[in-house]
C-alpha positions in Angstrom: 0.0 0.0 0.0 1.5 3.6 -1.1 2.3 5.9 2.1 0.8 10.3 1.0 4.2 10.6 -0.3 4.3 7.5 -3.0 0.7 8.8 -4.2 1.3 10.7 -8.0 -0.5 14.4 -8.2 -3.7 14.1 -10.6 -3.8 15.6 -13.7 -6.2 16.1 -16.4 -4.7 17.2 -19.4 -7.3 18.4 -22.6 -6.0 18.1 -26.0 -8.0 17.9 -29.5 -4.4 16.4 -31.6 -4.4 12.5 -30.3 -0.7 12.5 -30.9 0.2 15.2 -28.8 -1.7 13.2 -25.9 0.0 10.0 -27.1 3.3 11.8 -26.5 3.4 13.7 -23.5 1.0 10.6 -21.8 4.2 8.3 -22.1 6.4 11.1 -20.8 4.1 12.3 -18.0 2.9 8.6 -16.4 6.2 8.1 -14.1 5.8 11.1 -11.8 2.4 11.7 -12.8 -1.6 9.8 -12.4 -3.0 11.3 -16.1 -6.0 11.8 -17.4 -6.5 12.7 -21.2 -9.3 14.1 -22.6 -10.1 15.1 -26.8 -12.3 18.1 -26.2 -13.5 20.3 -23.8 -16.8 18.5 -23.2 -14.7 15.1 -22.4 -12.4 17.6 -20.5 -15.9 18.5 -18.2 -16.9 15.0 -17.8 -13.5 13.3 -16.6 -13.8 17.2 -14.0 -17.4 15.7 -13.3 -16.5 11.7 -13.0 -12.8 11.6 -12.1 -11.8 14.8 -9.9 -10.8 16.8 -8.3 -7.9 17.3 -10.3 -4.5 18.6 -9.0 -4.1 20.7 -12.5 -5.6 21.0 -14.9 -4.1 21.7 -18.8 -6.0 22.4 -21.9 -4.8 23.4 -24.9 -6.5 26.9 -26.1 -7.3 26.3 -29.5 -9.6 23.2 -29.7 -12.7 22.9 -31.6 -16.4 23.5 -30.3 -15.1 24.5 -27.2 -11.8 26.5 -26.7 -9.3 26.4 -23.8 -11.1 29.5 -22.0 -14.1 28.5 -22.2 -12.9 25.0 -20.9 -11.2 26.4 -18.2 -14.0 28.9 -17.3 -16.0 25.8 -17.0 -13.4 23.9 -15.1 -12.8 27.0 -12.4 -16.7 26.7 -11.4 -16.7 22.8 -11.2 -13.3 22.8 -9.4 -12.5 26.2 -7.9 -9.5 24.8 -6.5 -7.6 22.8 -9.4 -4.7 24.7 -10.7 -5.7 26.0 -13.8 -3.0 26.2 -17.3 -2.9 26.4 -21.0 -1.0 25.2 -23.7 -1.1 28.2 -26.6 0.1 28.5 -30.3 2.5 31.5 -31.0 -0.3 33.3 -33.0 -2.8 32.8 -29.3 -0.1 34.8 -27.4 -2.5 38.2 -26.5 -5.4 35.9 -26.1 -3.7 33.8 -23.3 -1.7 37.0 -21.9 -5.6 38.4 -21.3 -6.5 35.1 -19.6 -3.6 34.9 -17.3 -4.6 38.8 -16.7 -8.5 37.8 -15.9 -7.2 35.6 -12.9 -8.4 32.2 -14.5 -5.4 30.6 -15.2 -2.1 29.9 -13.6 0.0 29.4 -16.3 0.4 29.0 -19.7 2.7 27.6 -22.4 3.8 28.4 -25.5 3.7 24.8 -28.4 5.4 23.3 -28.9 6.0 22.6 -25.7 8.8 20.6 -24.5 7.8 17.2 -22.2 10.6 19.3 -19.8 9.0 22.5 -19.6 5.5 20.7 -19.2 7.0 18.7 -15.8 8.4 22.6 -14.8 5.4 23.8 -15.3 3.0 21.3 -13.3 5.9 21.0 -10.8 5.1 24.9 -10.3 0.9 23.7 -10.5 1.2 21.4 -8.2 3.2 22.8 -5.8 0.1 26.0 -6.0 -2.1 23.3 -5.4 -0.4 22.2 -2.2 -0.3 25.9 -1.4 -3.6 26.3 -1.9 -4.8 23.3 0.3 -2.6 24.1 3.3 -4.4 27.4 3.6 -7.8 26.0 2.9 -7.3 23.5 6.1 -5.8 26.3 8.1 -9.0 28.6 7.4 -11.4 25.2 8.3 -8.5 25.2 11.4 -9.9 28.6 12.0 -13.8 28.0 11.5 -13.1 24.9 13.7 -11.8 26.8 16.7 -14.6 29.7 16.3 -17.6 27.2 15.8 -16.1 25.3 18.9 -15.7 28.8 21.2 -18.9 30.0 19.3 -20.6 27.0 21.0 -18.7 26.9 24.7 -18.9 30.8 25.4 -21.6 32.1 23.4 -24.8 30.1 23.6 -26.8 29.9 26.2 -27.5 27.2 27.9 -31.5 26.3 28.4 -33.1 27.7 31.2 -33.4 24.9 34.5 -35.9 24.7 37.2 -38.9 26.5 36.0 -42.1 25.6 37.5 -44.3 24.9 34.8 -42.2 24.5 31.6 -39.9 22.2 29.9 -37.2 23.9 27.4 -35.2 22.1 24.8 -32.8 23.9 22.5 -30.4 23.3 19.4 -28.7 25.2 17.2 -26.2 23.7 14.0 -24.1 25.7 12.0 -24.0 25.0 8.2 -20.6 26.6 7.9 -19.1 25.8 11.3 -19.9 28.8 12.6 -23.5 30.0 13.1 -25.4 32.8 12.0 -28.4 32.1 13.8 -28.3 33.0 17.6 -30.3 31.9 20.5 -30.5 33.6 24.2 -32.4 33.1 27.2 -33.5 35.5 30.0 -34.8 34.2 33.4 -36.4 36.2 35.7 -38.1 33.8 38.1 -38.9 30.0 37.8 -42.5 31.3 36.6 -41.1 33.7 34.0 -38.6 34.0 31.6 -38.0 35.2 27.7 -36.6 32.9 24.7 -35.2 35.2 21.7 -34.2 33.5 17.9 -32.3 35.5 15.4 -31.4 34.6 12.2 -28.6 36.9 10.3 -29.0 37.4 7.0 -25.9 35.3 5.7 -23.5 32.4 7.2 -20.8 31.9 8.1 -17.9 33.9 10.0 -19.0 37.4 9.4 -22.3 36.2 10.0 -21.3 34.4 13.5 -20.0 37.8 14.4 -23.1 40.3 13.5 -24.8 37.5 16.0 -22.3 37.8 18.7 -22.5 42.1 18.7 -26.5 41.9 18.5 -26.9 39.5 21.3 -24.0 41.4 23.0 -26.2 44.7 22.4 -29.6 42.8 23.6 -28.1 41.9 26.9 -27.0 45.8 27.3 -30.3 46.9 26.2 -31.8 44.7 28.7 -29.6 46.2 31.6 -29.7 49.7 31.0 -33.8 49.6 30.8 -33.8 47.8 33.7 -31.8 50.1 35.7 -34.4 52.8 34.6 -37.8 50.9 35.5 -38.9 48.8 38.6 -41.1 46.4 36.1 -39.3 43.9 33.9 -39.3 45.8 30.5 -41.9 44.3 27.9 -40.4 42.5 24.7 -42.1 45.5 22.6 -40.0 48.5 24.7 -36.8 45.8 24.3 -37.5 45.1 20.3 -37.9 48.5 20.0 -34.7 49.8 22.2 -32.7 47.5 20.3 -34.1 48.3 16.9 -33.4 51.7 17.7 -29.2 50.7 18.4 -28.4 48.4 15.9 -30.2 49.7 12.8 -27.8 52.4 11.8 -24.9 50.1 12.0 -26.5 47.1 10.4 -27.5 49.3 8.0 -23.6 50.5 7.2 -22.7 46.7 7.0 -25.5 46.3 4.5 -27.1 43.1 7.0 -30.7 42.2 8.6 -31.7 40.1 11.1 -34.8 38.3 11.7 -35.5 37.8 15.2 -38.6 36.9 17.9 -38.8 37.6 21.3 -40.7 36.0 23.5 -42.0 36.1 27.1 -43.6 32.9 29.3 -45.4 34.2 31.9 -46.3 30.4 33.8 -48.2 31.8 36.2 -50.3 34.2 34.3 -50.2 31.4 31.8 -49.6 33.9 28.6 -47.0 34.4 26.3 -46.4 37.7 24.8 -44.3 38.3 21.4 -42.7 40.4 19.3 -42.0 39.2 15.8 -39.6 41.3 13.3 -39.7 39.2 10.1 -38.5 35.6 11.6 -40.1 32.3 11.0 -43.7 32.4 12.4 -43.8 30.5 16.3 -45.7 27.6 16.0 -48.4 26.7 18.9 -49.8 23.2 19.3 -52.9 23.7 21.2 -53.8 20.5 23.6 -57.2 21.1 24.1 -57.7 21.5 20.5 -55.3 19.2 19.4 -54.0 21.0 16.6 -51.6 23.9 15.5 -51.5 27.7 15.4 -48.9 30.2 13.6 -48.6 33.2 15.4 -46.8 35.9 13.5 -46.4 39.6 13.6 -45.9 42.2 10.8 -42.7 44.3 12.1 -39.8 44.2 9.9 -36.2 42.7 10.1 -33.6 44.8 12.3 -31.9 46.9 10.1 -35.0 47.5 8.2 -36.3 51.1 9.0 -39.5 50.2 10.8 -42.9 51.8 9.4 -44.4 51.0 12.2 -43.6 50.8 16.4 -42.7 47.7 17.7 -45.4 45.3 18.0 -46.6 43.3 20.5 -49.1 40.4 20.8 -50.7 38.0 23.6 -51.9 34.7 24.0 -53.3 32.6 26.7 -51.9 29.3 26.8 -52.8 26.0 28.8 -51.4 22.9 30.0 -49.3 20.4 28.0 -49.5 23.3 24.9 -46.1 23.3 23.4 -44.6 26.1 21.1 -41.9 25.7 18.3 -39.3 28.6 17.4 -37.1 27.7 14.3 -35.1 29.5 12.1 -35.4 28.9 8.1 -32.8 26.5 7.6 -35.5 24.2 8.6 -38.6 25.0 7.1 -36.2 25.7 3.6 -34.3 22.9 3.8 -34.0 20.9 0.8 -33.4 17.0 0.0 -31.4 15.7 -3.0 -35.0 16.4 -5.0 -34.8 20.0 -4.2 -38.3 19.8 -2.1 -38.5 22.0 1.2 -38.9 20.4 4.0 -41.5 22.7 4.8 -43.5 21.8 1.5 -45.3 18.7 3.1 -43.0 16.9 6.0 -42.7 19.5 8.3 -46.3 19.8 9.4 -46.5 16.1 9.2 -43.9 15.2 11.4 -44.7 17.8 14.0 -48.6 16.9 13.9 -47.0 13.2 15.7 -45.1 14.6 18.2 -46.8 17.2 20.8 -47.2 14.5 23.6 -43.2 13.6 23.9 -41.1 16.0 25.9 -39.5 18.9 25.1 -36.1 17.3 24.1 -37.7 14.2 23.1 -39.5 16.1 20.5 -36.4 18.1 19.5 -34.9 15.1 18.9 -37.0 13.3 16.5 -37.3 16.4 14.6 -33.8 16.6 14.1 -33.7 13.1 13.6 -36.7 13.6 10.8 -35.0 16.5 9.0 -31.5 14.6 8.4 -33.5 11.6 7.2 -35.4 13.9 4.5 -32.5 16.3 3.9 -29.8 12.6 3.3 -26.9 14.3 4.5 -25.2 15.6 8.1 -23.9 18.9 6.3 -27.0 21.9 5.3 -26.8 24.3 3.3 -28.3 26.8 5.8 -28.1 27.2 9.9 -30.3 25.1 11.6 -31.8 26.3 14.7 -34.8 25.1 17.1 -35.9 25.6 20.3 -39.3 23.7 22.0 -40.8 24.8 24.7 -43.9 22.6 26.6 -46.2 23.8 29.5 -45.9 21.4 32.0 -48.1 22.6 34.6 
């Protein structure tokens, strides 16, 4: 069995003259695992069947399909293969504007020597390495922020209530997580559950998250220190509305968000939705669902309107559903939303199982439908049941 060091660097190499392959094929197989291709549709299959590719040479003037077009093609299928081209003398200004553009890493002039080739996919290859060693140092990065992201930043469910059971998750799609979850607790009878969801993912999207939750939890102490009454999600959307939309608006981002208060022994939730996902209410003496949703827009958006608050009464064993959209948009291998038909399906089975029992069949539901541990968007859910 070969060690990483015995393994040859893959190449694809494109060429429309079958003799040129035939030559630089029985050159190029000692230090080299080849792959020849006649055109540039072949070239975009073997990409398609075969990759990824190491680099990635195509002669520029082939029929049907030239060499920039190929490797126009090739850069979206396989952003990081090391991109070259073999040119005639007469090609020279149209592979000098290539190389210009930023699509390909090299090119060569024909005919091109088997020894110049090797240079030249030495140099490709040796990008490539480059090229992966700072891709696994930026995961190395996401890695370490998704992992102090998820230690220091979220909080944990609220414990000991009198009256309610409280489940939460939250997965990032990129490592790190644009959505963002926080908890208030003011008394085992009382306490707030907030979901945001910034426009975006990843990194910069992580951070927006971090500085709004950083400017809720200020928001909430300096109106506190002004009132003897816990303030009302409406005066909170509104004071925190009021700070973040200039500079959201500056770094061109929005955020969808609902804040919620339980109130156990008044049994009423009060809300204040700003765009987000509607809160989803199973009703136990009814048996079935409600969507309560408000008509403020996302922060960042200048609001047309105060901050809005509703109320509902709610009774025992009820159970409410706060999700962001990477759930209700997430999409299997058929491209159908999970919110199309399975969403309200699955959900309609599951109101009698506890909070984190619930939580977790859902999850388990959505990964079956979407085939795959990695999504394309956040993911983030929190379940809250009346207990009492």
């Amino acid at each position: 069995m070969k060690n990483a060091t015995q393994i040859k660097p893959k190449i694809l190499l494109v060429d429309d003259e079958p003799n040129i392959l035939a030559s630089y094929s029985r050159g190029l197989r000692r230090n080299w695992e080849l792959v020849t291709a006649g055109s540039g549709e072949d070239g975009l299959r073997e990409i398609h069947d075969n990759g990824p590719f190491a680099v990635i040479v195509a002669d520029f003037n082939m029929p049907h399909m030239d060499g920039i077009t190929f490797l126009t093609y090739a850069l979206a299928m396989a952003p990081e293969s090391v991109r070259m081209m073999l040119t005639g003398e007469g090609d020279f200004h149209i592979a000098t504007k290539a190389v210009n553009e930023g699509n390909i890493f090299r090119f060569m002039t024909k005919p091109c020597s088997l020894e110049n080739l090797e240079k030249a996919l030495f140099a490709g290859h040796k990008q490539y390495q480059l090229l992966q060693i700072e891709k696994a140092a930026r995961q190395q990065e996401i890695d370490i922020a998704g992992e102090i992201q998820q230690t220091l930043l979220f909080e944990p469910v609220p414990y000991g209530l009198n009256g309610a059971d409280v489940a939460a998750v939250s997965i990032p799609s990129q490592g790190v997580d644009g959505d963002f979850i926080d908890f208030f607790t003011f008394s085992s009878t009382k306490f707030d559950v907030i979901v945001g969801d910034v426009m975006g993912k990843g990194v910069h999207a992580a951070l927006v998250g971090a500085g709004t939750r950083n400017r809720l939890s200020r928001t909430m102490w300096s109106l506190s220190r002004c009132s003897k009454e816990d303030p009302s999600p409406e005066v909170i959307m509104q004071a925190l509305d009021d700070a973040v939309q200039e500079q959201l608006g500056q770094l061109c981002k929005f955020i969808t968000m609902v804040y919620a208060r339980f109130d156990l022994l008044e049994r009423s939730l009060k809300y204040v939705d700003a765009g987000h996902m509607p809160i989803l209410w199973y009703s136990a003496a009814k048996e079935e669902w409600a969507s309560l949703k408000g008509r403020n827009f996302p922060l960042g958006i200048p609001m047309i309107r105060a901050a809005e608050q509703f109320k509902i009464s709610f009774s025992k064993n009820d159970l409410f559903l706060f999700y962001s959209d990477g759930l209700s948009e997430g999409r299997n291998q058929q491209g159908w939303q999970y919110g199309d038909k399975q969403f309200m399906h699955t959900i309609s089975k599951l109101p009698k199982n506890s909070a984190k029992k619930f939580l977790e069949l859902l999850i388990e539901d959505f990964k079956s439908f979407a085939a795959r541990d990695q999504f394309d968007d956040d993911l983030t859910i929190v379940v809250v049941r009346i207990t009492d």
